[in-house]
MIMIFI-724061 format. One record per residue (C-alpha): residue in one letter; x, y, z. Coordinates in Angstrom, 1 decimal, always signed. Each point is the difference from the previous one (the first is absolute). Example, Ala and Ser with C-alpha at 12.3 -4.5 7.8 and 13.67 -1.06 7.14 Angstrom:
% MIMIFI-724061
+---+--------+--------+--------+
: r :     xx :     yy :     zz :
+---+--------+--------+--------+
: a :  +12.3 :   -4.5 :   +7.8 :
: s :   +1.4 :   +3.4 :   -0.7 :
+---+--------+--------+--------+
END
This chain:
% MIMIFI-724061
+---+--------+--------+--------+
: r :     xx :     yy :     zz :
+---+--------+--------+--------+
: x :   +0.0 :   +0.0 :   +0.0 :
: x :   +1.7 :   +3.7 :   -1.0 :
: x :   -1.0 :   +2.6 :   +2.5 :
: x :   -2.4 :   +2.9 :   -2.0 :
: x :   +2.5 :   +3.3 :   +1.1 :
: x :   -3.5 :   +1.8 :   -0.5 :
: x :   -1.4 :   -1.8 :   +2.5 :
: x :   +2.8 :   +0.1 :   +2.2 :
: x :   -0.3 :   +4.0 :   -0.6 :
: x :   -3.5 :   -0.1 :   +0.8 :
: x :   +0.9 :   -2.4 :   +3.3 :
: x :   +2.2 :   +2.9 :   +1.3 :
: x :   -2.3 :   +3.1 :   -0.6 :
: x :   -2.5 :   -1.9 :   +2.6 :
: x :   +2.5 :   -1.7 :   +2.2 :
: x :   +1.3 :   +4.0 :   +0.6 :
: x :   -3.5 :   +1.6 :   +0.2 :
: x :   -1.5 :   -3.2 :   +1.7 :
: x :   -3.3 :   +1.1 :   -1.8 :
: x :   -1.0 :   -1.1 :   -3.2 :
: x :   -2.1 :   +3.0 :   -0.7 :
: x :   +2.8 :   +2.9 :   +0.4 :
: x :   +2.6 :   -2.2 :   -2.2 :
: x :   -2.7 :   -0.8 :   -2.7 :
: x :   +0.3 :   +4.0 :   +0.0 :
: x :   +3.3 :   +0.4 :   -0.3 :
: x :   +0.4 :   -2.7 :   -2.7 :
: x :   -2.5 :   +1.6 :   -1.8 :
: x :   -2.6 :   -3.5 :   -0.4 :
: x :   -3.2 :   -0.5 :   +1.4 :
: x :   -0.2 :   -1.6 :   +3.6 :
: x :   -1.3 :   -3.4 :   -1.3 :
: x :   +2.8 :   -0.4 :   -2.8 :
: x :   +2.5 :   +0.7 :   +2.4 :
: x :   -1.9 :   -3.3 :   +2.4 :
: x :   +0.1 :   -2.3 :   -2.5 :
: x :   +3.8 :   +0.6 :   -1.1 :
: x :   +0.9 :   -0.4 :   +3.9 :
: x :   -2.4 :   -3.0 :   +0.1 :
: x :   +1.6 :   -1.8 :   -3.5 :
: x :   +3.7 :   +1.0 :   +1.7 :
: x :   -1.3 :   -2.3 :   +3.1 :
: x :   -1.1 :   -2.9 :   -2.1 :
: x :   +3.1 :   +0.4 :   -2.0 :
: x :   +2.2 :   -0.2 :   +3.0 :
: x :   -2.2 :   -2.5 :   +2.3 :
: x :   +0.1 :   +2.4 :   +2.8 :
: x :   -2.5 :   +2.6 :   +1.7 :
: x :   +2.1 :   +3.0 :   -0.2 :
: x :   -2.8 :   +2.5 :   +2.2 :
: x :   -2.5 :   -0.6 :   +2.9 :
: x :   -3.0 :   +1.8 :   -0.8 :
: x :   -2.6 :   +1.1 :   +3.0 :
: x :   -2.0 :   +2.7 :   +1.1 :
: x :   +2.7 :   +1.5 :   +1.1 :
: x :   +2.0 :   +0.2 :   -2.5 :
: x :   +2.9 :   -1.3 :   -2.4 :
: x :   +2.6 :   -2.1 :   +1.8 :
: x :   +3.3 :   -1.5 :   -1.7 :
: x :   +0.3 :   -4.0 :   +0.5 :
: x :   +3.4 :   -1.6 :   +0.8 :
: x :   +0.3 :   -0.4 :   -3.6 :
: x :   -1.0 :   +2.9 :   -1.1 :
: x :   +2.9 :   +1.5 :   +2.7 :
: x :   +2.3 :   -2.4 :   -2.3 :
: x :   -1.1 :   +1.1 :   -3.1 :
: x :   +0.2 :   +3.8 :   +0.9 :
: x :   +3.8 :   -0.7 :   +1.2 :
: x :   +0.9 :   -1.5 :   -3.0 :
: x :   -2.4 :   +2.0 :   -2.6 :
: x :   +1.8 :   +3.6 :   +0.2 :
: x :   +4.0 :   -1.7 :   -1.4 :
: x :   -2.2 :   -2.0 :   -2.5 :
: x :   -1.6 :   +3.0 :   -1.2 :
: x :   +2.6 :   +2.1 :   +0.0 :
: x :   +2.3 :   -2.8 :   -1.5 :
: x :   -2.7 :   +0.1 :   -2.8 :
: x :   -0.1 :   +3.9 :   -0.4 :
: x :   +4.2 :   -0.1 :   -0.3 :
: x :   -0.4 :   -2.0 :   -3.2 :
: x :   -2.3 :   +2.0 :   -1.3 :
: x :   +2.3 :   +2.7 :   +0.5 :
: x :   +3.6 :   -1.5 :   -1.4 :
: x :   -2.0 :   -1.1 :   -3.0 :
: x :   -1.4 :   +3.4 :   -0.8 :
: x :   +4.1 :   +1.5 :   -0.1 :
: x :   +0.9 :   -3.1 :   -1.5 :
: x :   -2.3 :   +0.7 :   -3.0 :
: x :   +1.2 :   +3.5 :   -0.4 :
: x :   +3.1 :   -1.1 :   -0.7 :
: x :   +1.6 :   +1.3 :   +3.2 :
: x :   +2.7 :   -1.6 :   +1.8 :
: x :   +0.0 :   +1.3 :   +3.7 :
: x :   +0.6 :   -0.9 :   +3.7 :
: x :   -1.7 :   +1.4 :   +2.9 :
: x :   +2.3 :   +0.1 :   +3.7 :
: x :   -2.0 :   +1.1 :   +2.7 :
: x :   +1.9 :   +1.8 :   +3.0 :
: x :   -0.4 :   +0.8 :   +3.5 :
: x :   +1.4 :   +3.4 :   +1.4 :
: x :   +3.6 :   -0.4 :   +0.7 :
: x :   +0.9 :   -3.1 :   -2.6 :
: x :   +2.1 :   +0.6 :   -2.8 :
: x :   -0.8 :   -1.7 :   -3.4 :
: x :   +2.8 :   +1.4 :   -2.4 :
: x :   +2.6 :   -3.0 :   +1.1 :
: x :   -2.1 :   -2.5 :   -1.1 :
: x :   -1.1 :   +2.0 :   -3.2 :
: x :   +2.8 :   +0.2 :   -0.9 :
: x :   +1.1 :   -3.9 :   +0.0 :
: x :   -2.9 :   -0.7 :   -1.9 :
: x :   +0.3 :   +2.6 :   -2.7 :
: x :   +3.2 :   -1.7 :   -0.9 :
: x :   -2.4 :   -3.5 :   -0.7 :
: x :   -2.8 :   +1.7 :   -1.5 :
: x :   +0.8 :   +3.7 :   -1.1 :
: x :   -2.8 :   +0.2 :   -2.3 :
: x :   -2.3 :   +0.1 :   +3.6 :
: x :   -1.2 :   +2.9 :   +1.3 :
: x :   +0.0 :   -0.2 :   +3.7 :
: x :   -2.0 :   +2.4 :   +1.8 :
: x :   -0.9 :   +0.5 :   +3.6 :
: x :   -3.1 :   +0.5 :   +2.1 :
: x :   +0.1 :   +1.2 :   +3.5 :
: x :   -2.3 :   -2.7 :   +2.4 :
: x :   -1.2 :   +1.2 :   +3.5 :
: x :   -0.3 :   -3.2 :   +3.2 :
: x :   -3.6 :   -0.6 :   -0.6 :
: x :   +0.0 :   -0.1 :   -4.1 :
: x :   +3.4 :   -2.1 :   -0.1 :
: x :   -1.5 :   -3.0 :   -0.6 :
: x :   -3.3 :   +0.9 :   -2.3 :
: x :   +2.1 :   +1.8 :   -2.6 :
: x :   +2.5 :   -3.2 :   -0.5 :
: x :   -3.9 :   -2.2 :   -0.2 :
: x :   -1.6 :   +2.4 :   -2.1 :
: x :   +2.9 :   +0.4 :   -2.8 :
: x :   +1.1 :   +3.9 :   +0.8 :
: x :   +3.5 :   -1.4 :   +1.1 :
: x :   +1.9 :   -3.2 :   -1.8 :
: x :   +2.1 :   +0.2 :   +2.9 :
: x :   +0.4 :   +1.6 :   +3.1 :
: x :   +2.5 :   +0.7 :   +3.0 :
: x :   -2.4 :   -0.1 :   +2.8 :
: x :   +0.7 :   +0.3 :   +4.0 :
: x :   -1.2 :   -2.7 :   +2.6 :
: x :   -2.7 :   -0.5 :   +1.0 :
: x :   -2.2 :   -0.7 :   -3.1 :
: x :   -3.2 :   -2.1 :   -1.0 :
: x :   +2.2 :   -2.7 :   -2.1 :
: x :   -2.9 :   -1.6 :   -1.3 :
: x :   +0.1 :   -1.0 :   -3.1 :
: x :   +3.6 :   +2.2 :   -0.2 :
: x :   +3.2 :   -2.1 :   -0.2 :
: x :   +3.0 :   +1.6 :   +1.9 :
: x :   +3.9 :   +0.6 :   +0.4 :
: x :   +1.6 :   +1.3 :   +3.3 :
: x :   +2.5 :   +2.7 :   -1.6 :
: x :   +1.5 :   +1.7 :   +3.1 :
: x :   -0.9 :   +1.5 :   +3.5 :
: x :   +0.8 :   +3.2 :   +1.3 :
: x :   +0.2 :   +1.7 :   +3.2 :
: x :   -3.4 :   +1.8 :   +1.4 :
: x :   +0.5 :   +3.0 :   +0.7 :
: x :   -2.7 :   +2.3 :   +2.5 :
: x :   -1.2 :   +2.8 :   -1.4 :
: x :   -0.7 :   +2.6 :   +3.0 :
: x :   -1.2 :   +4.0 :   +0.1 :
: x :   +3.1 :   +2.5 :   +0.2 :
: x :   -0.5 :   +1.2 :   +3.5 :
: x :   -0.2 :   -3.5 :   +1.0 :
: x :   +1.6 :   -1.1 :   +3.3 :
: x :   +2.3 :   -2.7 :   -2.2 :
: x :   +0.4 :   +1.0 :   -3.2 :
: x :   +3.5 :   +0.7 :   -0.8 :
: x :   +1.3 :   -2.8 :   +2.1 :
: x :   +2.0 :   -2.2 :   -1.7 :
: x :   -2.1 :   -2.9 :   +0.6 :
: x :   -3.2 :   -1.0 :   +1.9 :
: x :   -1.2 :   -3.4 :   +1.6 :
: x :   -3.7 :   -0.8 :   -0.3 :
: x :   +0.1 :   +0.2 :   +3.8 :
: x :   +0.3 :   +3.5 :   -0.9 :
: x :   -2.8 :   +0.3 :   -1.5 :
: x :   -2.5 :   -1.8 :   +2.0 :
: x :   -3.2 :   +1.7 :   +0.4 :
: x :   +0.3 :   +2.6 :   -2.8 :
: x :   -2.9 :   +0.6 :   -2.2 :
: x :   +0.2 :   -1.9 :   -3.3 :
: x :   -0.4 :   +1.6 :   -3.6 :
: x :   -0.2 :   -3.6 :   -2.0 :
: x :   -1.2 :   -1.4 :   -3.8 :
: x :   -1.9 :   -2.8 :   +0.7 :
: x :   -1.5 :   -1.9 :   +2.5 :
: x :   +2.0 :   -0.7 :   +3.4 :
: x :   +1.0 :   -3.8 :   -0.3 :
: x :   +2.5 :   +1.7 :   -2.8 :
: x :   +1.8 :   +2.6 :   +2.5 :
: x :   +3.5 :   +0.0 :   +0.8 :
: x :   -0.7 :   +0.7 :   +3.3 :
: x :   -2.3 :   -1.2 :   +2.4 :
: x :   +1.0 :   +2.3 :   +3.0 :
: x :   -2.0 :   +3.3 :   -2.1 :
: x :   -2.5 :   +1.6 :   +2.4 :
: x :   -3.4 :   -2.3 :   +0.3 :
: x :   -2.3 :   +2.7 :   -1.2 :
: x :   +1.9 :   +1.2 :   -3.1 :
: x :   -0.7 :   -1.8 :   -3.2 :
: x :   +0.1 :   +3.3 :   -2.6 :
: x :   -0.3 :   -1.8 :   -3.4 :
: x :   +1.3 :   +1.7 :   -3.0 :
: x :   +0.9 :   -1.3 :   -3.7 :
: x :   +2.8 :   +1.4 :   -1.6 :
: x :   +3.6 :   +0.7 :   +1.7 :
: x :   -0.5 :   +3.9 :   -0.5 :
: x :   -3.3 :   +0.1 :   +1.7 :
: x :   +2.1 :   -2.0 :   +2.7 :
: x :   +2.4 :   +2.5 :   +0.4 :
: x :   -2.0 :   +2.9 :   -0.1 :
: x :   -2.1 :   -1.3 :   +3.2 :
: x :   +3.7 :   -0.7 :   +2.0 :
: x :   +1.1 :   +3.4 :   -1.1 :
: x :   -3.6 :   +1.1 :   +1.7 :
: x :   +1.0 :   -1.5 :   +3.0 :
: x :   -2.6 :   -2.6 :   -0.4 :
: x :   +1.8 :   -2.7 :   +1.1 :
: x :   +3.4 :   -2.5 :   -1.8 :
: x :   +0.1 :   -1.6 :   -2.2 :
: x :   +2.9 :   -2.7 :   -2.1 :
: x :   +1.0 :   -0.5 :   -3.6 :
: x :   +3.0 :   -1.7 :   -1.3 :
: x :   +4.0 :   +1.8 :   -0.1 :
: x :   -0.3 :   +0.6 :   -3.7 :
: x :   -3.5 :   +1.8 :   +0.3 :
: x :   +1.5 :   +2.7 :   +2.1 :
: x :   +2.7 :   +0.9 :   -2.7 :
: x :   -2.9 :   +1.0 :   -2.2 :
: x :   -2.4 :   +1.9 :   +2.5 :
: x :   +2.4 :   +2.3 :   +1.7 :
: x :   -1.6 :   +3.0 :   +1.8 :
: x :   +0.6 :   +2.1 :   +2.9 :
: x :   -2.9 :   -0.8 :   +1.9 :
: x :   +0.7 :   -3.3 :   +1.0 :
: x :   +3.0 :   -2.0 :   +1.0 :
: x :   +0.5 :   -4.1 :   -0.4 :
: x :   +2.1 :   -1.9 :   +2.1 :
: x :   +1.1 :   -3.5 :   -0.7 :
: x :   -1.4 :   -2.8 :   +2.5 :
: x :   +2.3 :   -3.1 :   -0.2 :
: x :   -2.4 :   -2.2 :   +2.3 :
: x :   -2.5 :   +0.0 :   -2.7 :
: x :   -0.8 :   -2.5 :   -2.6 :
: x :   +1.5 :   +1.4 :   -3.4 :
: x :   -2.6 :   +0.8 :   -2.8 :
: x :   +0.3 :   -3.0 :   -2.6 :
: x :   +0.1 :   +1.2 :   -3.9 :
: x :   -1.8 :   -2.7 :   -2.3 :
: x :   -0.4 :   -0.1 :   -3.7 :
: x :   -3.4 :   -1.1 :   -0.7 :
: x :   -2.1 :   -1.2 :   -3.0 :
: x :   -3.3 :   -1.6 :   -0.6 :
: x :   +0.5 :   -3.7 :   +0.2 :
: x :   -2.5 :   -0.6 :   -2.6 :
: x :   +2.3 :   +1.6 :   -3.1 :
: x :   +2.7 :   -1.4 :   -1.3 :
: x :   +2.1 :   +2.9 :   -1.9 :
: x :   +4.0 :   -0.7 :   -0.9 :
: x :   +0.2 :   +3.6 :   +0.0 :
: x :   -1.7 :   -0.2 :   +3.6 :
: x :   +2.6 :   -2.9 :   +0.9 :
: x :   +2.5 :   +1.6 :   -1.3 :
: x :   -0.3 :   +3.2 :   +2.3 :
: x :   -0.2 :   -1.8 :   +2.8 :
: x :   +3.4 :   -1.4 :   -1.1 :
: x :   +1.5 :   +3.4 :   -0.4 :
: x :   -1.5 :   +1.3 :   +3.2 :
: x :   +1.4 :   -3.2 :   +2.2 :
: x :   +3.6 :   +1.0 :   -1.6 :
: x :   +0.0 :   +3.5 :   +0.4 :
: x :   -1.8 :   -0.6 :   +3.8 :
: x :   +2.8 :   +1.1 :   +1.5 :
: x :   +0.6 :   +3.2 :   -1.7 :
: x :   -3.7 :   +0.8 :   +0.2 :
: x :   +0.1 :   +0.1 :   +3.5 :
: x :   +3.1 :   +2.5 :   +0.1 :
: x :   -1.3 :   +2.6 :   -2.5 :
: x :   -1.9 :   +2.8 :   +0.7 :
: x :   -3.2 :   +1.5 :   -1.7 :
: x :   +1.3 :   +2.9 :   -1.8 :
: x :   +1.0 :   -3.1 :   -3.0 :
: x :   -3.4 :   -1.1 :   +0.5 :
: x :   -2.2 :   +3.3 :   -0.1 :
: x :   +2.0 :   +1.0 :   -3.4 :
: x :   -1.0 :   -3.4 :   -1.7 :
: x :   -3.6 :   -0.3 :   +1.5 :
: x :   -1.5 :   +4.0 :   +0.1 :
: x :   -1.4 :   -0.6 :   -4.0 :
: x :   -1.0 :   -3.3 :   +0.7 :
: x :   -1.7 :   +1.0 :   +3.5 :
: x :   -1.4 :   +3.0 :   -1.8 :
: x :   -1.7 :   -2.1 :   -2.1 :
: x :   -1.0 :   -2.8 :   +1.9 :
: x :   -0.7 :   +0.8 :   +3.6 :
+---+--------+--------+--------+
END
């Protein structure tokens, strides 16, 4: 049996909404189209995927499963869509997606010497989009930071580098040479995702101010909101007077990955992941200045 991906699509809109009526809206079919696609996917798969009641919509344990594992397989299928659309216009390009801090010109430039008719070009990727954009076919490859969602990704450890605790100016520790984390107990926490992913777990028990990107981070530090951490190389790239970062050897380093979908097989995709194991080393030694001159275009453009 091949699973219908419009019925999978259709699966997710009411697994999200849990109510058949609002995601019939927002696919744009009526109500009872959208309960017999969800009903044929069922008999097509042998499983109830939703308790229906009074009140309300409920997911089964296999319709839990199938959300899990529905969101790589779609995205998986939107990727293809994708590659074969440049494909056909006769473009030959690879996608690296970036996190703040991460050069990408060392490994560009070992595979330019293998495949110098590519085009390489560079997409900046924020914690919480890491992973979709490698799915969903915006990034080939990408140099991500731990932790990430690795389903459906496969990945390569690169390096680790020291953490480094980014604290307000007038702070009582910054410019110290270095801080323990017993330093830090109890001070309010300015994080990017949820608190099972914290460096620390000595931050004050009532902070928990969420933010995205690392230059909303910084602003809130340099607002005296609270500290915050990001990896050595980050802080050769956001330099500013308003704040001060101080290494914190006691600290689990932050761990570097290259990352692709596991669904595609690419050489040009293997073969990047070759360059960027050789030139590992170097990457982790350079600064950004290399890598904001060979990514502001292709950032421009892209993200």
């Amino acid at each position: 049996m091949d699973l219908d991906l419009r019925k999978l699509r259709y699966f997710v809109a009411v697994a999200d909404r849990l109510h058949f009526g609002r995601a019939a809206d927002e696919l744009h079919i009526a109500q009872p189209a959208l309960s017999r696609q969800i009903r044929a996917l069922e008999q097509d798969l042998g499983a109830s995927l939703f308790t229906r009641d009074r009140h309300g919509v409920a997911l089964t344990d296999a319709g839990r499963q199938l959300l899990d594992d529905a969101g790589p397989l779609l995205a998986s299928a939107h990727a293809v869509r994708r590659r074969v659309s440049v494909a056909a216009r006769g473009r030959r390009r690879l996608v690296v997606g970036f996190r703040a801090g991460i050069p990408v010109i060392p490994a560009a430039r070992e595979f330019a010497a293998r495949h110098p008719d590519v085009v390489v070009d560079v997409q900046r990727m924020e914690w919480d989009d890491q992973a979709l954009m490698l799915l969903d076919g915006r990034v080939d490859v990408g140099y991500v930071r731990l932790p990430i969602d690795e389903t459906g990704l496969r990945l390569t450890p690169l390096y680790t580098e020291p953490l480094m605790v980014v604290l307000p100016a007038g702070h009582r520790l910054a410019g110290k040479e270095e801080v323990t984390e017993a330093d830090l107990a109890g001070e309010p926490l300015v994080w990017h995702a949820d608190a099972s992913t914290q460096p620390t777990r000595r931050s004050h028990p009532d902070s928990g101010l969420r933010v995205r990107g690392v230059e909303e981070k910084l602003e809130h530090v340099a607002a005296g909101r609270g500290i915050s951490f990001v990896g050595r190389s980050e802080t050769v790239f956001y330099s500013r007077p308003d704040i001060s970062y101080v290494p914190v050897p006691d600290l689990a380093p932050d761990q570097v990955c290259l990352a692709a979908a596991a669904s595609r097989t690419s050489p040009m995709a293997d073969d990047f992941f070759t360059a960027a194991q050789a030139t590992a080393e170097i990457t982790a030694e350079c600064g950004n200045y290399e890598m904001w001159q060979l990514g502001t275009d292709a950032v421009s453009k892209h993200g």
